[in-house]
BAVEX-177037 format. One record per atom (N, C-alpha, C): y, z, x. Coordinates in steps of 0.001 Angstrom, whole numbers, plus 500000, padded with zeros to 6 digits. Example, Ala and Ser with C-alpha at 12.3 -4.5 7.8 and 13.67 -1.06 7.14 Angstrom:
2
494310507800513190 495500507800512300 496700507800513200 497750507080512850 498940507140513670 500030507870512900 
This chain:
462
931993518709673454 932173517854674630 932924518603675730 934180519480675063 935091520078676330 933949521139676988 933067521742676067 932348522943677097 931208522597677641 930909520606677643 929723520390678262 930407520266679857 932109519596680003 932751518957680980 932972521012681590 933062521796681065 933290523114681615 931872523774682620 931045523040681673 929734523970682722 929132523041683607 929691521893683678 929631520696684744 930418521588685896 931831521673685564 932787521991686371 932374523015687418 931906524141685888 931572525247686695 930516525225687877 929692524416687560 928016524274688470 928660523613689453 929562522609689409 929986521949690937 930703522726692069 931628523288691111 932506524706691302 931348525706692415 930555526094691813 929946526654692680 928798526485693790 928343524625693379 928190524495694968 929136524531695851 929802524176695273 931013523889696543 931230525267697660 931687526087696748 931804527235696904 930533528253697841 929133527635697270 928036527954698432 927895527076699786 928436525647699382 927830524963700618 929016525513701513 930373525683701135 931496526020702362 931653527390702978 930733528409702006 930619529843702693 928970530139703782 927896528995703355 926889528696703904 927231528086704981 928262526976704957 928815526119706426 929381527083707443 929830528086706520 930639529049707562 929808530064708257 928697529985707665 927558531465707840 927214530760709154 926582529586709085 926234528992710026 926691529122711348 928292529274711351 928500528750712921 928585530099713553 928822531176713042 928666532400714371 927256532525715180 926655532592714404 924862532635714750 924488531630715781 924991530687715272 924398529760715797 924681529682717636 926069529850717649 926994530083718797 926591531382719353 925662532395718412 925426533959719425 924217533317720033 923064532419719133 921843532480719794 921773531568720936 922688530630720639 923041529445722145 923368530471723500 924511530839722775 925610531892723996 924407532742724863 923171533528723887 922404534327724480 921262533315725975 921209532205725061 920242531489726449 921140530375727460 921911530848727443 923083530347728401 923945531003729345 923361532716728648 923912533666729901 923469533618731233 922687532557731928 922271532436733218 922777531742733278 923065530743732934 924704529087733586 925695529559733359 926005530871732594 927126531318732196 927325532464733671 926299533139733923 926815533895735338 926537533249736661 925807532034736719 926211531471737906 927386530388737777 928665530169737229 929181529473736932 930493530243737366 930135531055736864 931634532692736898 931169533692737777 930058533695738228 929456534923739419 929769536395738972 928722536437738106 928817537465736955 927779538679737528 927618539347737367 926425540742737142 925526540481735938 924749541120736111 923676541303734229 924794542208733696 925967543365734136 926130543985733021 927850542943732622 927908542125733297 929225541708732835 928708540323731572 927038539815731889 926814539013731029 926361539616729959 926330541191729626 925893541646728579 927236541943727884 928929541948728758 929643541983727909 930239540815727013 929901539654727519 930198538590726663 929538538452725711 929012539023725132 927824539136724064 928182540584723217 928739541571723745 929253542751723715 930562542280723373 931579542192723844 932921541772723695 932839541254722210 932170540155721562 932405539141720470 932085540492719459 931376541159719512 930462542206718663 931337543338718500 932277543907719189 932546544776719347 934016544730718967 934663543642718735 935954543458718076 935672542903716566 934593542444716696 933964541685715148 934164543183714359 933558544006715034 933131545014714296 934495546142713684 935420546128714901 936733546850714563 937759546553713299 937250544593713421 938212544191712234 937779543947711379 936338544159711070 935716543780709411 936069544646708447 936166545857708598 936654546612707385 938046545981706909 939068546207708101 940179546055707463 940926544626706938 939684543707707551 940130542544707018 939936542297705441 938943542498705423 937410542720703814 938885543653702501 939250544482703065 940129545242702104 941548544421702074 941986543520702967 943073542802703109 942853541207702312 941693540969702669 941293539787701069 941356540199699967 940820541518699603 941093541874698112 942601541992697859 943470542414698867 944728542401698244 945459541267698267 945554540160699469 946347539048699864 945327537754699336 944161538031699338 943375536734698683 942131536302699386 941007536229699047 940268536335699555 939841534827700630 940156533783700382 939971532238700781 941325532717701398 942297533005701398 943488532783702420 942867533119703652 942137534688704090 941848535717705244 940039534539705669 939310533817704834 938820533542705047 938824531917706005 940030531265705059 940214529992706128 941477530224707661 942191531474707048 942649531769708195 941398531747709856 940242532368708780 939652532924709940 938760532007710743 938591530579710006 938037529377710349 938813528625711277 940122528987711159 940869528662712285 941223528918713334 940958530357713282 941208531109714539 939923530980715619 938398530584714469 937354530750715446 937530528943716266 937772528142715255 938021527036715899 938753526627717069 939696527408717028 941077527474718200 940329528582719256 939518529737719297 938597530566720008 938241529552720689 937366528574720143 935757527679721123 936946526711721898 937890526021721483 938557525433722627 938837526126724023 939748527526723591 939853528840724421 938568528778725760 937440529255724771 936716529562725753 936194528391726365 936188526982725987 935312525876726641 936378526014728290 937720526606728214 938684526053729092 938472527176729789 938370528467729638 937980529825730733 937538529293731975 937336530172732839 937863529783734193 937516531365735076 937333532361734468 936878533474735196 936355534207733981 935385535571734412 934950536514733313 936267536999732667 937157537514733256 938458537965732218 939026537225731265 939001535899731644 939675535283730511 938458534887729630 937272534456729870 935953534780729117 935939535559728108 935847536587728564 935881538146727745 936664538234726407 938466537793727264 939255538296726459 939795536775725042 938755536042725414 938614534966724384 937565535132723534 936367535924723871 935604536126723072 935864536822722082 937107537982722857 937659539075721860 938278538399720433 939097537460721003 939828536168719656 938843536000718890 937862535603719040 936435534712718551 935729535620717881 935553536766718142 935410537799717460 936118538750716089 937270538243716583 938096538803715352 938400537701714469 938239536688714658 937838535722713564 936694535266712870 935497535947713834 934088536642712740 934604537640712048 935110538149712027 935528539232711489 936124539011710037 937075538069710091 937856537042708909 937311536305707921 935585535822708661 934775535169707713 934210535864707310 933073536452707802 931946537570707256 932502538481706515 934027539356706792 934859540082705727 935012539418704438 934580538840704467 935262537645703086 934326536930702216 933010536108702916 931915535279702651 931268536182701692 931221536867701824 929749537550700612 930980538342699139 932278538577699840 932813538948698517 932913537546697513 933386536794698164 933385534789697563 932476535024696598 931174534496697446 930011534725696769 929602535437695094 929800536591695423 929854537887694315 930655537863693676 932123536894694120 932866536919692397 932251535537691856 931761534537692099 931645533504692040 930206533434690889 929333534049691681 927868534098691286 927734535597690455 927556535119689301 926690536437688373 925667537487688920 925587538427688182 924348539620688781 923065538973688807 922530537732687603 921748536537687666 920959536042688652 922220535631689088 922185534479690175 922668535160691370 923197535955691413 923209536284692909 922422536447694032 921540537111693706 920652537555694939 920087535996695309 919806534832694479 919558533174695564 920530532916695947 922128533260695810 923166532815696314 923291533401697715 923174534786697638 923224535630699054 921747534900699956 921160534988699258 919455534231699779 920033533024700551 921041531945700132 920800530782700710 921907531004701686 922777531839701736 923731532350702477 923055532852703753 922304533840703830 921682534342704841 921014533369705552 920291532418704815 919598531274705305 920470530857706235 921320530063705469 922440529627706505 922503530481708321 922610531403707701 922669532267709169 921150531904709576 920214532354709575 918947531713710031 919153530591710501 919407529780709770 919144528588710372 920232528195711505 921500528818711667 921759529171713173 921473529549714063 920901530353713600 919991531004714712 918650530491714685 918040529657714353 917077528785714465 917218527548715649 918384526667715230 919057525874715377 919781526155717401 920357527287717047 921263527709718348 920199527314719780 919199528293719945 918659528162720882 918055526228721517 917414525310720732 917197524077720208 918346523157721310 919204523496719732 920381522457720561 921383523249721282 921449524515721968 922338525007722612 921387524506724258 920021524908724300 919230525125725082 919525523686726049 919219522574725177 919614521262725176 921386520590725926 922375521636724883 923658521039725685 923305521959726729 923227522965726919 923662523829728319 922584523118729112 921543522876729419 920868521814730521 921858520394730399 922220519360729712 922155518503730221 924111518078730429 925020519160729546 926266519166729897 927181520376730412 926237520832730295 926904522717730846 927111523543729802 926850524939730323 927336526063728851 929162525571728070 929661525148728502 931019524567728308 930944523908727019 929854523111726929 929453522152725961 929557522714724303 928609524044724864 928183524555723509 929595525386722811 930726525309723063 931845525534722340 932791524233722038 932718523392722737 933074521725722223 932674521167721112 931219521702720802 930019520923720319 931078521949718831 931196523152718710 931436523676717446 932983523374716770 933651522602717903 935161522288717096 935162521117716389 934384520320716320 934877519516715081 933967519900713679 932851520835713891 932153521707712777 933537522431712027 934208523181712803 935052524145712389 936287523719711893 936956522662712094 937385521455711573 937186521343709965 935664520433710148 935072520159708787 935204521304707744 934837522450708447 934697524119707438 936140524066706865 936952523811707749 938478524463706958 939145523097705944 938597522035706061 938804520867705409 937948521113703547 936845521278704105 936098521451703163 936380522967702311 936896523855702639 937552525220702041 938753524617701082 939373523966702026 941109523131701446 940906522259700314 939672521726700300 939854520255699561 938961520685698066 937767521243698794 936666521940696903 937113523270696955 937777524116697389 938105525469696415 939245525430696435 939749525572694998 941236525680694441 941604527042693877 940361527680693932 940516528804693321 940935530427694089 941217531273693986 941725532385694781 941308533665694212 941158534410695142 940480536073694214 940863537067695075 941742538107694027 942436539374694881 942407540210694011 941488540475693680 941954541843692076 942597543166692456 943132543597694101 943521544484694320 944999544047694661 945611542994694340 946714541956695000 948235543160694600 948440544212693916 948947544989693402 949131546453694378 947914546768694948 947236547363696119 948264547370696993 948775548458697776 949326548444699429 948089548370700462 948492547599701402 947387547946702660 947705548661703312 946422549654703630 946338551270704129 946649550551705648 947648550559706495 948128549955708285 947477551371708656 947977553147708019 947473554009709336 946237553732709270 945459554231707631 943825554326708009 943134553166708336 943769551763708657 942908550565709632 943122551030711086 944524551112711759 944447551773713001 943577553332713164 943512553968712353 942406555369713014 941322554802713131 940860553797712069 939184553511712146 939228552426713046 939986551501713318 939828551017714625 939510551121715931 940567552681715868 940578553277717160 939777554027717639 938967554309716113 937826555199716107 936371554919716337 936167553655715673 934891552649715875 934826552172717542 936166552008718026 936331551047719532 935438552433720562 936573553737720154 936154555011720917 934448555061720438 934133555021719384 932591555488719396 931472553783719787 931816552861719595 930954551893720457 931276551722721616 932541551840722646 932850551421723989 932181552599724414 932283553591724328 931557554659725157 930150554788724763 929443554598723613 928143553946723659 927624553407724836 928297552313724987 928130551225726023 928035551475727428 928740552892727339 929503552750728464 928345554438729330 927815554698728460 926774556358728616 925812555713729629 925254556437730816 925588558249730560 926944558333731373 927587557675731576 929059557909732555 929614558812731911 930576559564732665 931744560446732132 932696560231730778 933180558492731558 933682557873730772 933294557666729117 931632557676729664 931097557154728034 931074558376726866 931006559592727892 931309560865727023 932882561282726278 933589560204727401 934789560903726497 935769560198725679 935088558840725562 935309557606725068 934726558072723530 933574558914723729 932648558645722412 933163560312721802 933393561145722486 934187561929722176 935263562175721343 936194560881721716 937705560604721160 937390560134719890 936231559198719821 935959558205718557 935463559157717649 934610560353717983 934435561136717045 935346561816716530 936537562630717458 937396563281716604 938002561703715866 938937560794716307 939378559792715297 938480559769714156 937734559689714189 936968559643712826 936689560404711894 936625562000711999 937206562879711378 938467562659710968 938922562590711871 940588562188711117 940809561026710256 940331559988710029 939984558914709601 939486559249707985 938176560350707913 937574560767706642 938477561110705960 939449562477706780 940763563416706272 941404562790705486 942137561928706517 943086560961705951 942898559830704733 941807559157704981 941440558494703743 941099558938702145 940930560442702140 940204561272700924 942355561604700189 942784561417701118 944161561668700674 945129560715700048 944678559114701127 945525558263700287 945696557341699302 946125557201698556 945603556137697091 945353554963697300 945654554253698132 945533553098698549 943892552777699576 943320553578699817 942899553400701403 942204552295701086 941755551886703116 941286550693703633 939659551148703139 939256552290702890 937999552322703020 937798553670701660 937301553700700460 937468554680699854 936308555191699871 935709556970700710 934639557328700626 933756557383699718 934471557790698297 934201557967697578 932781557252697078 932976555391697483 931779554515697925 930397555280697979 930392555928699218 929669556554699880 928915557690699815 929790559070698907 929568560102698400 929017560065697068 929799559457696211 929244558859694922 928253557931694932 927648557042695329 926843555930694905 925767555698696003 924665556449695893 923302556295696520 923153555578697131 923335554133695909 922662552998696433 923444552124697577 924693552187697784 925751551670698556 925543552315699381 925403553779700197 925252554313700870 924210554346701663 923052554501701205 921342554304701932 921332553141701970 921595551774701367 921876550771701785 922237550272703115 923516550608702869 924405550199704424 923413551193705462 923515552343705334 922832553022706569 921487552242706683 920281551739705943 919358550849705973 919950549749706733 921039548765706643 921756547916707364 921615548080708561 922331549724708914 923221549947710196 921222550097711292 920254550775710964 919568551131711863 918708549767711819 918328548613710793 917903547591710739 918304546396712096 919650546600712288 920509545555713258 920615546290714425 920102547518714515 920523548462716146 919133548298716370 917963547936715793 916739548097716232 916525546848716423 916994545595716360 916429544414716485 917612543272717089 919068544022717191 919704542907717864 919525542378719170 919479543371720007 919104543074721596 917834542695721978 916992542351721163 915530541907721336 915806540258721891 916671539723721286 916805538099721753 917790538264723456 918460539019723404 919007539565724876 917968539817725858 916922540805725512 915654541270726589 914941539889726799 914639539222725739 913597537985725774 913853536738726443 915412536556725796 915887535411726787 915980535194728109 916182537159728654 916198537043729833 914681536962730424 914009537451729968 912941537846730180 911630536456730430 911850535783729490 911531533810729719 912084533422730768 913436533213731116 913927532696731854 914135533185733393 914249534686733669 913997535025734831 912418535200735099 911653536189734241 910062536299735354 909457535268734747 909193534655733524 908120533758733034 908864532376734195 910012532077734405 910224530840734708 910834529393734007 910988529397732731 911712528768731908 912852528169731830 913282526990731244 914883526527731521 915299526842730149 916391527112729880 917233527429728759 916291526555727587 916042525424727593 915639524500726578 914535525430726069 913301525437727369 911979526199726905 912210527010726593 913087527648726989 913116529613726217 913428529132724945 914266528798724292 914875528382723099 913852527386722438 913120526651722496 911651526282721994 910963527483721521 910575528779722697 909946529807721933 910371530587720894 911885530533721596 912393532026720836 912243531168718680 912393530190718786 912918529673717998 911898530175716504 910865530770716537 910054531227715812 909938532505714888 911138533469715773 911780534227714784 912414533676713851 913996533403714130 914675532586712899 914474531770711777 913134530751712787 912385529871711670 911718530566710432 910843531944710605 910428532969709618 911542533548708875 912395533873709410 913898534523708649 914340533237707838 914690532093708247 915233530860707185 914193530483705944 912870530212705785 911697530206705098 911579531329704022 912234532520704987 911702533797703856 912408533972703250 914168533963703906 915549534746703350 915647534038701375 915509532738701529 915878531953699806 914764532974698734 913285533084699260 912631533716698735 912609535293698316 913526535877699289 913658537064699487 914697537839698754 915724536546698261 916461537083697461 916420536696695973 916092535503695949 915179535701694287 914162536657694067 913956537282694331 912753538054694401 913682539206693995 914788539180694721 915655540729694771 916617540793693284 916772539507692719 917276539053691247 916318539948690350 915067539702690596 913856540355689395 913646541969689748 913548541955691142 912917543367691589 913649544061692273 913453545329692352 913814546124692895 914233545560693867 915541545518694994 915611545381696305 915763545906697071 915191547096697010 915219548470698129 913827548284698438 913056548145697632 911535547986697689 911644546772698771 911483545616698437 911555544353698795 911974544540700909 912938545291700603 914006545055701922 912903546321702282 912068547413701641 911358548205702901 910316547726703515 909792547094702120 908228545635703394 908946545399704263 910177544614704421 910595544062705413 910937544662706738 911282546239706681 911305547016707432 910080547166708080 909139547547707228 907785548013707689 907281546638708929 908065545628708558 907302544129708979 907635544436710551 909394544782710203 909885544640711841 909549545720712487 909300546936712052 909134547948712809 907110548023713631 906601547001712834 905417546491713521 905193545693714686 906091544824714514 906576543810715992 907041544497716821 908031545260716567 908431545634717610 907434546894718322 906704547457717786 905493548846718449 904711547066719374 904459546409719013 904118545393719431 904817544986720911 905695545221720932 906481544319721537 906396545553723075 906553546609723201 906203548209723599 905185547450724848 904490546958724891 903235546543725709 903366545466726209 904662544273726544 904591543173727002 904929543633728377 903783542473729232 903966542903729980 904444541073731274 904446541140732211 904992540130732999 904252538940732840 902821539150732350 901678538314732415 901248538121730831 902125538521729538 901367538291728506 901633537005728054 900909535679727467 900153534635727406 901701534632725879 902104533724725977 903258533029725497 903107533013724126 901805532323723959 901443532416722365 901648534048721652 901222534791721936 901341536315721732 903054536554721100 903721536065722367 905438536004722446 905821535633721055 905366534367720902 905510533646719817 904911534501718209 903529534862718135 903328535385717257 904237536921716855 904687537765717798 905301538884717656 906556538652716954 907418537170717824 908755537213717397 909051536545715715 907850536143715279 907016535771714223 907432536774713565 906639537911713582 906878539558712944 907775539878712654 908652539777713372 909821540370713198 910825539370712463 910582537581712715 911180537208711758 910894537299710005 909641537412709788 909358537891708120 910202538871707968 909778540215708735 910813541287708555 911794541203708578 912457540686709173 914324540357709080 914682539489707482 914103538685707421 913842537649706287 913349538314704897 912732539093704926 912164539659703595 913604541285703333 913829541967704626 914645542704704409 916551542587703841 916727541542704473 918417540803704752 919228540702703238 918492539683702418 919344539079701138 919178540017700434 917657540737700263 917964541760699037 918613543362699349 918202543618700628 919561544890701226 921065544437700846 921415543063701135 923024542650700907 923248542756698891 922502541987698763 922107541930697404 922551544115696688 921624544075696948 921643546053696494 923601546385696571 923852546152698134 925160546432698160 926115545812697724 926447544734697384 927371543696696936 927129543846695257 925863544571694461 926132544571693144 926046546085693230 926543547182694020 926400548449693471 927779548827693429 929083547944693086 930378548382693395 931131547797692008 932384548004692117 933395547424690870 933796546280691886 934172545192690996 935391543624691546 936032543955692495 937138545310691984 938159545155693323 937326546115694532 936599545965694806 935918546675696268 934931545726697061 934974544665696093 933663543776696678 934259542973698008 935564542971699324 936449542606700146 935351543860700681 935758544841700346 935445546407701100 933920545810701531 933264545721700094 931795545787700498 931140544882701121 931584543759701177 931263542585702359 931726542991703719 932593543525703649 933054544074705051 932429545280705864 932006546074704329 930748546867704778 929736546366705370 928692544965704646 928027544536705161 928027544281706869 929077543620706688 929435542857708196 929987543671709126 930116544804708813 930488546032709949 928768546929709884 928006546499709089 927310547448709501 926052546492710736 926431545350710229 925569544504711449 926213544238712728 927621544278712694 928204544739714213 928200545456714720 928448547189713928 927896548016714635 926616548492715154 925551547910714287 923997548180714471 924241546710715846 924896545587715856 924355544724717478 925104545490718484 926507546475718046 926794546385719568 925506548051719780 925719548904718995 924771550019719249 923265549382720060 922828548145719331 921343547289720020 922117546708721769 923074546473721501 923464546079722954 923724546706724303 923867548212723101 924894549262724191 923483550039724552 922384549964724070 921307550515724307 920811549412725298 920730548186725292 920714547386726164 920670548195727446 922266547183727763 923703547808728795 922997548730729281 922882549709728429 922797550997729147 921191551314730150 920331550777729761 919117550796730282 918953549554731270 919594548684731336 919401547647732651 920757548585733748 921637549254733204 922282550106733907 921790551400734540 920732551611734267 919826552884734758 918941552292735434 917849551209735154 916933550904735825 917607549260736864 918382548910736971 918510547561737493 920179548075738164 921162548819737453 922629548901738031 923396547747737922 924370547341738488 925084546759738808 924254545304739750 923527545057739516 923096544110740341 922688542880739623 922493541825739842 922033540547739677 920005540843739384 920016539977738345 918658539905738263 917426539239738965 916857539557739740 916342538605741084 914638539596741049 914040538559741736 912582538866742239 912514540374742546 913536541436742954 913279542530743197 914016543357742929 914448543081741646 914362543962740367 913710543247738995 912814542978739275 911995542358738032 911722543557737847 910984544633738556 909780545758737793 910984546935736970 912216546694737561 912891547776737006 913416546891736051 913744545717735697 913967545070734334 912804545165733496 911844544802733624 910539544994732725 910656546121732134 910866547507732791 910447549200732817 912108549039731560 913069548939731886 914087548834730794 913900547984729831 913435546996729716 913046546096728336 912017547369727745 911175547428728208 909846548089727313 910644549299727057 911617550173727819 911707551193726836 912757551507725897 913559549587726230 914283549522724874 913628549086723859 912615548707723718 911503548324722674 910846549584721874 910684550184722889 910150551843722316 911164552802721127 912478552603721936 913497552996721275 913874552230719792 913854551150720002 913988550035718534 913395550036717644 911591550601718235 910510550545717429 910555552098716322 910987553183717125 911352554219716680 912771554293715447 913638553833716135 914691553300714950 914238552926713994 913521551900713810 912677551057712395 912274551469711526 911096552494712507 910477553587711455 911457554387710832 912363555031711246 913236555658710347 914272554914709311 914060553343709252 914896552748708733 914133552585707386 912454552994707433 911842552280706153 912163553392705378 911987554734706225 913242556137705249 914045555878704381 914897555210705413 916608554984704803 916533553863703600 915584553146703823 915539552509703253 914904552423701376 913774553436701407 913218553991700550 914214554877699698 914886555497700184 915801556669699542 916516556271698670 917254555053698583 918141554814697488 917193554798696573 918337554502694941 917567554831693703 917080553330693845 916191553447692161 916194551781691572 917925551041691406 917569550127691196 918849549089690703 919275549210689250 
């Protein structure tokens, strides 16, 4: 009788535990894909540029990305649900922040908050997960996890498209505080449980500040190329990061142990599969949104009606994609999925001012299978190729390698509406030089891909 009331426990135990790390998956996404078709009420509201509305989108990405490592290694030691509901709070207290902004600076530098409290969840959510869920069962656990994210990003454009027409972009950060609320209620009330197997562990403070300082130097000057600036921005980040390797191979403790990386194939071609997967396909909803809404003519709602056909393929596929990755190989699995996106996007290479909507729709189609068939079982590969106490690290891996692959997709952006368009507002006469920069950030993405089904192929079996 006691071990029928134990595997009751346990099975409730771990919905709980999926529906409150799934609730949490939910709200960044959801808030990037709104935020993305709202950057036109968002720069006539604040009297913005295209490149200052590419930093609010940039900004959230680009601090996400600085603090995922060192948060991910700071759950394994202090607890993993502490750094995680911390971080439900901070994004909650963020969306008030920004509903109240009042110019791009304080914009910006709230997104930065909002960002480093993605940073708190995603560092954390997939290690949960992986102590929680067996080698078994994992890959449908990560499956319905990712979903979750899908279906934010399904969802975002829908009802973001919706508040920003009929209450203002303002709305769509109102709309997420009593969600974020519920998340930290629901963390407090069904998980009692706590996980730190490194709790014994010092936290490495220098090697989080070098790689901080080092990641900021090598994506801000990304962003920031071909300027002077961007050379010596990306310059600095490279030596920090040497210094960063140095230093970490030395200390017993570190935030990040290479060793990961040098030793273990599959963790390694993995994440790099990650990193060129998310630099080839993040800024595609950036080009498109704008791209509906300035030359096709569209209001936030309609763009977000179309776009909505990627995500919908990514939510449908992701549950499938990772049971699949339980039985089979998931390097295999996650390179169809490559092959999928790197087809849409050679696709995508040829749109032109006049191509027929349906087309739009079928492409962004493409690329959602591919995202969807690639996602749970790539996370999957990495989250079971490690020991207990690294699985903080390796979620944080995850989630740094999709920040750095959006801001790298962004900074490739940035940088090409900065060559062909400048500093200017997007208007009737610079459409042809926005078009000429979309298509040959498409070219560039499409090229990435292909080398991702490489990266992707190379690791061993499981």
């Amino acid at each position: 009788m006691h071990e029928t009331t134990e595997v009751i426990t346990d099975k409730a135990f771990k919905r709980s535990v999926l529906a409150v790390t799934a609730f949490a998956a939910y709200l960044t996404p959801f808030l990037g894909s709104a935020v993305n078709l709202a950057l036109p009420s968002i720069g006539k509201d604040l009297n913005a540029s295209a490149l200052g509305l590419g930093w609010i989108t940039s900004s959230f990405i680009l601090s996400s990305a600085v603090f995922l490592l060192p948060f991910g290694r700071l759950a394994d030691i202090a607890g993993r649900k502490k750094v995680f509901t911390a971080g439900l709070a901070l994004f909650t207290l963020s969306a008030i922040l920004i509903a109240l902004a009042r110019d791009m600076a304080s914009m910006i530098a709230f997104r930065i908050i909002q960002g480093i409290a993605g940073a708190m969840i995603f560092g954390t959510s997939m290690a949960i997960i992986t102590s929680v869920f067996p080698a078994g069962e994992r890959g449908r656990a990560l499956g319905i996890n990712v979903t979750a994210v899908y279906l934010g990003l399904s969802t975002g454009p829908i009802i973001g498209g919706l508040l920003t027409r009929y209450f203002g972009w303002r709305s769509l950060f109102v709309f997420l505080i009593p969600f974020g609320i519920a998340a930290i209620i629901l963390v407090t009330t069904q998980i009692k449980k706590e996980w730190a197997e490194s709790q014994n562990e010092k936290f490495d403070l220098t090697g989080s500040l070098l790689y901080g300082l080092a990641l900021f130097g090598l994506m801000f000057g990304f962003s920031k190329l071909p300027s002077a600036a961007g050379w010596i921005f990306l310059a600095s980040g490279t030596f920090l990061g040497t210094i960063f390797v140095i230093f970490e191979r030395k200390t017993k403790n570190p935030v990040f142990d290479i060793r990961l990386i040098l030793r273990n194939r599959i963790f390694a071609f993995s994440g790099m599969a990650a990193l060129i997967n998310y630099s080839a396909t993040s800024a595609v909803g950036f080009f498109v949104s704008l791209y509906l809404q300035y030359l096709k003519g569209f209001d936030a709602r309609e763009a977000g009606l179309i776009m909505i056909s990627q995500p919908i393929a990514m939510t449908l596929l992701s549950p499938v994609a990772g049971r699949l990755s339980d039985k089979h190989d998931p390097g295999k699995i996650a390179s169809v999925g490559m092959g999928f996106t790197a087809a849409g996007l050679i696709a995508l290479c040829f749109l032109t001012p006049d191509t027929p909507i349906s087309t739009i729709v079928i492409l962004l189609t493409v690329l959602g299978i591919g995202f969807g068939l690639f996602s749970s079982p790539n996370s999957n590969a990495i989250m079971s190729s490690v020991e207990k106490r690294y699985l903080g690290v390796a979620s944080g891996v995850v989630g740094t390698m999709r920040m750095v692959g959006q801001m790298f997709s962004m900074g490739i952006a940035m940088m090409l509406i900065s060559l062909f368009i400048g500093n200017q507002t997007i208007n009737p006469a610079t459409h042809t030089g926005f078009i000429s920069g979309m298509k040959t950030g498409f070219v560039i993405f499409a090229a990435l891909s292909l080398l991702g089904i490489f990266a992707s192929l190379a690791r061993n079996r499981r």
